[in-house]
C-alpha positions, 0 to 999 in steps of 0.5 A: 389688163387694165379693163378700159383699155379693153372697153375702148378696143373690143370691138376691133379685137372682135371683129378681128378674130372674126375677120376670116372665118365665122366663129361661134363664142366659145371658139373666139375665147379659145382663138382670142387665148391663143392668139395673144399668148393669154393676154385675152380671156374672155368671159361668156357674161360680157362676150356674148352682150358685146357679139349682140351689140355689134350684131344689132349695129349691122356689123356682125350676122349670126348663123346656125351652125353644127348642134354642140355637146349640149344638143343645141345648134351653136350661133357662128358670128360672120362679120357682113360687109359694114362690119369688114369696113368698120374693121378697116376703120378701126385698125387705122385709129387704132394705128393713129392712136397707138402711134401717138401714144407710143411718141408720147410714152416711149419715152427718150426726147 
């Protein structure tokens, strides 16, 4: 996977996998896996900068939620209310653009 594409997209995918439920960072790893067959395999070192960073704009809230393996409470991320409308925007771009680019690329006349 060429790393800029996923730059230029994480936020959307991010708030994607949170889009229905409050997720902590190790379960959006395994969901972002598994929902795209593999293709995204995030690492905690540049998950958890991206969580925060989306956290501070207002778009993401953390919570304290049930104590894991290590006895510490894990940190579940619910998307708030500008992060759901974010989310909306983002998708739409996305839609424009990956149209675009699918015109273009696509090949044929």
């Amino acid at each position: 996977m060429n790393p800029d594409l996923l730059r230029g997209n994480l936020d959307l995918i991010l708030l994607s996998l949170l889009e229905t439920r409050p997720l902590y960072g190790f379960a959006i790893i395994q969901q972002a896996r598994e929902r795209t067959e593999g293709y995204f395999d995030f690492k905690e070192g540049s998950l958890y900068p991206a969580l925060h960073r989306l956290e501070q704009a207002g778009l993401l809230r953390a919570e304290p939620g049930e104590v894991g393996r290590n006895g510490k409470p894990r940190k579940y991320y619910a998307l708030t209310d500008r992060g759901r409308e974010t989310l909306r925007e983002k998708r739409e771009e996305f839609r424009a653009f990956s149209g675009a680019v699918t015109r273009l690329a696509g090949g044929g006349t």
